[in-house]
TORDOSE-919608 format. One record per residue: x, y, z of N, C-alpha, C in turn; residue in three letters; residue number from 0. Coordinates in steps of 0.001 Angstrom, whole numbers, plus 524288, in hexadecimal, padded with zeros to 5 digits. Layout:
TORDOSE-919608
X,Y,Z,X,Y,Z,X,Y,Z,ala,NUM
...
//
This chain:
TORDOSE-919608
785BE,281F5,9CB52,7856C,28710,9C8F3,78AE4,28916,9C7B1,unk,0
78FB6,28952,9CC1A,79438,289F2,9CAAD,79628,287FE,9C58B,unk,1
796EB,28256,9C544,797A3,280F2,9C14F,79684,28274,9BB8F,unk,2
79029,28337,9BC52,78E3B,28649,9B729,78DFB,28B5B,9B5F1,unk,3
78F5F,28DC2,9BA07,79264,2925F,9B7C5,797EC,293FB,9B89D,unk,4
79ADD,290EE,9B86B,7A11A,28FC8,9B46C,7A089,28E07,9B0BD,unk,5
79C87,28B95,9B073,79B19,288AF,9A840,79932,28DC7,9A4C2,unk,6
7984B,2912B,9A61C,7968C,294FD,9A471,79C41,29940,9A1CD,unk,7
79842,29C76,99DCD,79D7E,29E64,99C4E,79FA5,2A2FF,99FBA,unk,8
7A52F,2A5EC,99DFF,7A60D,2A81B,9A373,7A4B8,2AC8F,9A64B,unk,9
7A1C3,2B00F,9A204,79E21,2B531,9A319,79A72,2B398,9A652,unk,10
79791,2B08C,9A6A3,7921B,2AEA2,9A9E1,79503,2AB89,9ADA1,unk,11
798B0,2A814,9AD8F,79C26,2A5CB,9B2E6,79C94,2A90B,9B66B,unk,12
79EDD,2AD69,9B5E6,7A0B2,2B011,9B9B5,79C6A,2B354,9BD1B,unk,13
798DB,2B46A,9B97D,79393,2B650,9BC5D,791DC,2B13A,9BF26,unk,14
78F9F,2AD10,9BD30,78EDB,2A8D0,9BE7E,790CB,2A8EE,9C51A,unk,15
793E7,2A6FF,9C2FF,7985C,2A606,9C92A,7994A,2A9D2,9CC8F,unk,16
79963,2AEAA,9CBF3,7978C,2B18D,9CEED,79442,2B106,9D1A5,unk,17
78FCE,2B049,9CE75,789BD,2B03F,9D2B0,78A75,2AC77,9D4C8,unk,18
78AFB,2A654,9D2F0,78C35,2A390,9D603,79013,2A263,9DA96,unk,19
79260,2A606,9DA70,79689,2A507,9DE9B,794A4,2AB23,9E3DB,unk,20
79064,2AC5B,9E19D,78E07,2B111,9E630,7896E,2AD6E,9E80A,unk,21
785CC,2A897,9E45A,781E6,2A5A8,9E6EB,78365,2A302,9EAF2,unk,22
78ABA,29FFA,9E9BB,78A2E,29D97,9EC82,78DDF,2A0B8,9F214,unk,23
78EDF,2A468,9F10E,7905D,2A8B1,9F7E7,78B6A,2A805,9FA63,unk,24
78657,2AAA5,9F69F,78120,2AC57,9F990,78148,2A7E0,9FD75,unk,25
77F2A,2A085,9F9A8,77CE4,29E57,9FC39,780BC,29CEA,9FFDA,unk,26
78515,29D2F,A0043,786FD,29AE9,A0592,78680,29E6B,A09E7,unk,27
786A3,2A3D6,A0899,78677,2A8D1,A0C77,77FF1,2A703,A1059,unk,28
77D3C,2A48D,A0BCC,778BE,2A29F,A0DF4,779C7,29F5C,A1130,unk,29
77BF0,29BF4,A1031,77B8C,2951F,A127F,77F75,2970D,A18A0,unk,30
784AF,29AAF,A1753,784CC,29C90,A1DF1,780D5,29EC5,A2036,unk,31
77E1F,2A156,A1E68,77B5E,2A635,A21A3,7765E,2A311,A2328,unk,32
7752C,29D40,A1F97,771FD,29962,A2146,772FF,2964B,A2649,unk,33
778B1,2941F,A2645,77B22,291F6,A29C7,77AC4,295E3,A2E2D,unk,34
77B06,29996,A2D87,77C2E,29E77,A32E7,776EF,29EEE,A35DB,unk,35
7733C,29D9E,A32E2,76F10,29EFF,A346F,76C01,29AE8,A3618,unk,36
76CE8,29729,A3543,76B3F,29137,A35E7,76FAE,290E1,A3B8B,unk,37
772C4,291CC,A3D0B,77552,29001,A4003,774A4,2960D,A444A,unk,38
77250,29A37,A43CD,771CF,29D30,A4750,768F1,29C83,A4A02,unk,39
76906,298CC,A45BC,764CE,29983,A47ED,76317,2944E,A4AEC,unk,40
76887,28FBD,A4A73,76850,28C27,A4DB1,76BC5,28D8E,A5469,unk,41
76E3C,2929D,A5220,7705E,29424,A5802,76C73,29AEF,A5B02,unk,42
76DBE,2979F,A613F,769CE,29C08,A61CD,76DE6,2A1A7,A6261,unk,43
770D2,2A1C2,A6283,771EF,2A65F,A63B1,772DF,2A9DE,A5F4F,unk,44
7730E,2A805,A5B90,77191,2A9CA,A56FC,76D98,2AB6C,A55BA,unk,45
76840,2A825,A57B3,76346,2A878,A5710,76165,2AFA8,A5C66,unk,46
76416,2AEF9,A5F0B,764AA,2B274,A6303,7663F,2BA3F,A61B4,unk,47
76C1C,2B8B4,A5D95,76CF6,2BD91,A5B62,7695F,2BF73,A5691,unk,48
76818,2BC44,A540B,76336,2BC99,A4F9A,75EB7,2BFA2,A4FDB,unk,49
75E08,2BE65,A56AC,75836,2C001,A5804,759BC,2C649,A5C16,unk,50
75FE4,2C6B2,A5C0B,761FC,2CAD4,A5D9C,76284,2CEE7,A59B3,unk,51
763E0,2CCD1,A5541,7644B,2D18A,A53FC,76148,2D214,A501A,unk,52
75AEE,2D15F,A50DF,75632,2D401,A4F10,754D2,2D11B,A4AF0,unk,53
75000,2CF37,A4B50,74AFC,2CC7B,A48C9,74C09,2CEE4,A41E9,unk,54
74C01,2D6E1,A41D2,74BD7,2D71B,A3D4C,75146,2D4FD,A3A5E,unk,55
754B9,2D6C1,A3CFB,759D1,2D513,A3AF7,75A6D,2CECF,A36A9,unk,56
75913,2CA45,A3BB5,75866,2C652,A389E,7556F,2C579,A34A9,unk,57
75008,2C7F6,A341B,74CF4,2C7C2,A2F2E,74E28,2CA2D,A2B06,unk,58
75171,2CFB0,A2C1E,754AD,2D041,A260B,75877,2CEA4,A253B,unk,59
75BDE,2CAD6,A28FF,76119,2C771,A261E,75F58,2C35C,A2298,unk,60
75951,2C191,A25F0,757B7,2BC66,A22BB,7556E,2BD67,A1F4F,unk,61
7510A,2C1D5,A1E66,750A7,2C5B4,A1A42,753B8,2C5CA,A1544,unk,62
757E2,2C741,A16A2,75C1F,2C7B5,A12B7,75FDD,2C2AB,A12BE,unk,63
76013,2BFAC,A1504,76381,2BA21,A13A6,75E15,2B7F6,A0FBB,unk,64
75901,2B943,A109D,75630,2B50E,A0E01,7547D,2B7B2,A06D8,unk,65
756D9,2BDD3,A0881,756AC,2BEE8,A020C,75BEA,2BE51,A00F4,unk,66
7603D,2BD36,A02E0,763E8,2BBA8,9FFA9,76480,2B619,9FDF0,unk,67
762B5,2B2D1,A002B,76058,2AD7E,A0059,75D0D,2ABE0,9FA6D,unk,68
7561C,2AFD1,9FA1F,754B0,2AF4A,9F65D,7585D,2B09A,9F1A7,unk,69
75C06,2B595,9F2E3,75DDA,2B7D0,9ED63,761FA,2B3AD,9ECF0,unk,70
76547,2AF90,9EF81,7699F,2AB43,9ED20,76502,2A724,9EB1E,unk,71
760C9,2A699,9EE97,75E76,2A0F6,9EBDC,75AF7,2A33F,9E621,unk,72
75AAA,2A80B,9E417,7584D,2A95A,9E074,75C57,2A8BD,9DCFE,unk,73
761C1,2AB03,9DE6B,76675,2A960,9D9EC,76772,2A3B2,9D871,unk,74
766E7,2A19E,9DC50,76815,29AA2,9DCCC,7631E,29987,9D9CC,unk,75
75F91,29A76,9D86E,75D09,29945,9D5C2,75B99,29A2D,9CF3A,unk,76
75E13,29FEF,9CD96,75F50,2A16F,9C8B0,76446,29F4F,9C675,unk,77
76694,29CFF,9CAA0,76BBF,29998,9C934,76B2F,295D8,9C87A,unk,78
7677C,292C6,9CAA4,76429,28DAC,9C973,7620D,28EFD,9C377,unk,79
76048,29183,9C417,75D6B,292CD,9BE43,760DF,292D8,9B89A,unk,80
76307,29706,9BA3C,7665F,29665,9B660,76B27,29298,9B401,unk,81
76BC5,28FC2,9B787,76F73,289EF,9B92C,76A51,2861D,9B547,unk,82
76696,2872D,9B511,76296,283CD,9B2A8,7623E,2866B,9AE9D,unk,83
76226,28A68,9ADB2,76222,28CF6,9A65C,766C1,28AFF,9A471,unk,84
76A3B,28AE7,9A6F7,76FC2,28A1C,9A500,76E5A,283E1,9A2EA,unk,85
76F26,28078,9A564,76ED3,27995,9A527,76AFD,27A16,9A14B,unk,86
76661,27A9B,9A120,76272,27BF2,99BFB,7665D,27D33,99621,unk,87
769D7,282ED,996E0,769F7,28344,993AA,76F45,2807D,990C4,unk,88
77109,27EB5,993D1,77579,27A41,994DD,772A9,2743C,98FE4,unk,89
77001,273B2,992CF,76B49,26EF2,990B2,76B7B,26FDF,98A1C,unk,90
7696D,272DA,989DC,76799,2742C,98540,76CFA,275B7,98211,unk,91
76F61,2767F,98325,77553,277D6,97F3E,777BF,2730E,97F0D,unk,92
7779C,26DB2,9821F,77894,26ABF,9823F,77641,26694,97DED,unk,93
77002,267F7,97DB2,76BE5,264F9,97A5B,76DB8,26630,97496,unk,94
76E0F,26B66,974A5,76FE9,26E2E,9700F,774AB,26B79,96ED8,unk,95
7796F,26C8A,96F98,77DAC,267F0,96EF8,77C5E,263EB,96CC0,unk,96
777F1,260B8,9700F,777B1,2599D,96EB3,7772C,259D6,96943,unk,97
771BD,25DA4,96774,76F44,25FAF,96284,774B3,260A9,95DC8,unk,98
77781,2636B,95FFA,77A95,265D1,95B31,77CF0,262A3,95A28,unk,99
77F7D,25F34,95EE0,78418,25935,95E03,78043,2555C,95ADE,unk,100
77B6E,25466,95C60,77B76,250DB,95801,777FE,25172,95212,unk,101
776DA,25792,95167,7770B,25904,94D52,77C04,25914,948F0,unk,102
77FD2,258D2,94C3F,78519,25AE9,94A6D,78635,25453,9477E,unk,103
78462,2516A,94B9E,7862C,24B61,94A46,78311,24900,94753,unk,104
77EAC,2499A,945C4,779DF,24B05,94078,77D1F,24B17,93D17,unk,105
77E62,2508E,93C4B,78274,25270,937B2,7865F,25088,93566,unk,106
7899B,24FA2,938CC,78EE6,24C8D,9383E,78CA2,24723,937A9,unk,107
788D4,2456C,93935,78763,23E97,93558,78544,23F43,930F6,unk,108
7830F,243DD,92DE2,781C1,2452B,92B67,78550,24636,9257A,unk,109
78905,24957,925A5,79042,24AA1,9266B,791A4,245A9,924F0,unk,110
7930D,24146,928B1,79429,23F92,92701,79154,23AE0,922EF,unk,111
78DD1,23A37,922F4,78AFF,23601,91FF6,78AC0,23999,91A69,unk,112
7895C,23F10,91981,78C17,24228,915D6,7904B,23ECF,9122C,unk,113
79592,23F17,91541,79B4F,23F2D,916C0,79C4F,239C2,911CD,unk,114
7990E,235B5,91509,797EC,22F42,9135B,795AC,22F1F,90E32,unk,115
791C0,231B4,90DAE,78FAB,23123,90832,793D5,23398,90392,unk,116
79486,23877,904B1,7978F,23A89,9011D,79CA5,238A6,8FEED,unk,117
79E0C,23666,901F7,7A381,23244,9023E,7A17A,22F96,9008F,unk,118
79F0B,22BA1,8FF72,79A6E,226FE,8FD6E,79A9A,2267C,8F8B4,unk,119
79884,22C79,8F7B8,79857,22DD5,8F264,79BCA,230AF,8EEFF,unk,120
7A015,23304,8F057,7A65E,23231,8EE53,7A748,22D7C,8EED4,unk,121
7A858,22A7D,8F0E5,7AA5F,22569,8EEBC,7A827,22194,8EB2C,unk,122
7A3F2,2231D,8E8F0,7A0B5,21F27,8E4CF,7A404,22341,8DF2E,unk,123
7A520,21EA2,8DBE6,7A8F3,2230B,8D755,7A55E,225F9,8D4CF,unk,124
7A039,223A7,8D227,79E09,226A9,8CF83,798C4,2278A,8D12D,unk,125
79675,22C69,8D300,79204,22DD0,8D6F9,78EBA,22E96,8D3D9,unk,126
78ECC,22DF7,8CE48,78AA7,22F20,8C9E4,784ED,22B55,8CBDB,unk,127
7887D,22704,8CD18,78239,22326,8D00D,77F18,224B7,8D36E,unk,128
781BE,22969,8D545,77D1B,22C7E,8D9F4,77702,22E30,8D73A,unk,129
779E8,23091,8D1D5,77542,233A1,8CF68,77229,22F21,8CCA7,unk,130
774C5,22BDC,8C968,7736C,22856,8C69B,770A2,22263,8C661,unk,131
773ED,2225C,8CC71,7717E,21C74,8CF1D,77405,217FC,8CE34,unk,132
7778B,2180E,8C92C,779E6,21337,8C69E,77F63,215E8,8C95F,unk,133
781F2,20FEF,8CA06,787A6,21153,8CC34,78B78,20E80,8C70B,unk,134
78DC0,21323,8C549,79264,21079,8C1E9,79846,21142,8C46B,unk,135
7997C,212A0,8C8C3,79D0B,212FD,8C95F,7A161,20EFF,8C90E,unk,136
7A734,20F5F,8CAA8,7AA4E,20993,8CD34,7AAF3,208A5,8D180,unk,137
7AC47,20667,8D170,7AE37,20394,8D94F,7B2B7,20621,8D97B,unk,138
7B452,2057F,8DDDE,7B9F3,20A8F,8E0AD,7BEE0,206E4,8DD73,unk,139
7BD89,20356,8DDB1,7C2CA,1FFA4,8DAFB,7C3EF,201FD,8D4E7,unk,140
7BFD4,20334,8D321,7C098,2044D,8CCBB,7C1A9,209D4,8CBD2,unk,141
7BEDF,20B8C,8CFBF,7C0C0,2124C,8D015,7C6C7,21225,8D2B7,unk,142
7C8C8,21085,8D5DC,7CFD5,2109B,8D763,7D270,20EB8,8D352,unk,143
7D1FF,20A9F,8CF5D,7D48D,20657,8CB2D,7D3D5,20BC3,8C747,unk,144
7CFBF,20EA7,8C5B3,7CFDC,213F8,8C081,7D1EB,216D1,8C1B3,unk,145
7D3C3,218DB,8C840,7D801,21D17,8C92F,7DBDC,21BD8,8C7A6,unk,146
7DD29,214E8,8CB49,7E219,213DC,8C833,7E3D9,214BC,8C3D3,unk,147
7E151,21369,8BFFE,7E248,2130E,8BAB8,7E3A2,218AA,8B90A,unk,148
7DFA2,21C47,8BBE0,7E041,21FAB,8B891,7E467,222CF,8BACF,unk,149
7E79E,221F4,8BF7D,7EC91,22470,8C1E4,7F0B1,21FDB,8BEE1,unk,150
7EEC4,21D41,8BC33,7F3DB,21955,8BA72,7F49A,21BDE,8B5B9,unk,151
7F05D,21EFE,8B210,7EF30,22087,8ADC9,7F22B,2274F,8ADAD,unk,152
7F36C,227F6,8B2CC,7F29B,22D05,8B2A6,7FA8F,22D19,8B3D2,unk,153
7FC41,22868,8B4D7,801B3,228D0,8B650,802C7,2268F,8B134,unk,154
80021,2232E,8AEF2,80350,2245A,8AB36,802F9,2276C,8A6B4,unk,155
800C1,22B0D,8A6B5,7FFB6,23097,8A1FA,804D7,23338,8A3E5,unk,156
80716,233C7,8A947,808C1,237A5,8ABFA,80FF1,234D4,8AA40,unk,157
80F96,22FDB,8A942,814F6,22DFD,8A809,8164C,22F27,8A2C5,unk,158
811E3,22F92,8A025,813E9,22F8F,898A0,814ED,235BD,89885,unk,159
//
């Protein structure tokens, strides 16, 4: 529980940890006053002042140790609870994630196979065959050899 509430952000941490750090005073205040009592009722002279100082006495200490008892194990238990809404909703933001990552990676193969075609089809010289079906274009060799020419054509206009 500690742990998961320092993961938390720091407005609800500090409440958080608070309570938790008063559950865990209660239950140890318990676990002495368990020990005290477990060990006075294995000694007699303990068992001796108990019965000294009055029958009612002890029934409202235990009275009241056993409603402070229910009221920590009722918290320990909404803490349980909510320690389980949490992981739930943990779960599910997690699922969500998987979802968006590989929607995302859908896309981007998508993107790129896009990417591939279009490039595909810039590099064919004349795309008229798309519509037409007949390919008249040239091969890349004959299309680089007409630049040439025509940058050879074009230096020399630029010399006369």
């Amino acid at each position: 529980m500690d742990l998961e509430a320092r993961s938390l952000q720091p407005n609800v941490k500090a409440v958080l940890l608070a309570k938790l750090r008063e559950y865990k005073s209660d239950l140890n205040n318990l676990k002495s006053e368990h020990k005290r009592l477990a060990s006075a009722n294995s000694n007699q002279a303990a068992r001796d002042d108990l019965l000294e100082s009055g029958m009612a006495d002890a029934m409202s200490v235990s009275a009241n140790q056993r409603g402070r008892l229910m009221m920590s194990t009722e918290r320990l238990n909404e803490s349980s609870d909510r320690i389980k809404e949490s992981r739930r909703t943990m779960r599910e933001t997690e699922e969500l994630g998987v979802s968006i990552l590989q929607d995302l990676h859908q896309q981007r193969q998508s993107l790129l196979h896009a990417n591939d075609t279009i490039f595909l089809l810039l590099k064919v010289p004349y795309r008229h065959h798309l519509l037409t079906g007949k390919f008249e274009g040239k091969d890349e060799k004959e299309i680089n050899e007409e630049r040439r020419k025509k940058e050879q054509v074009k230096e020399k206009k630029m010399l006369f």
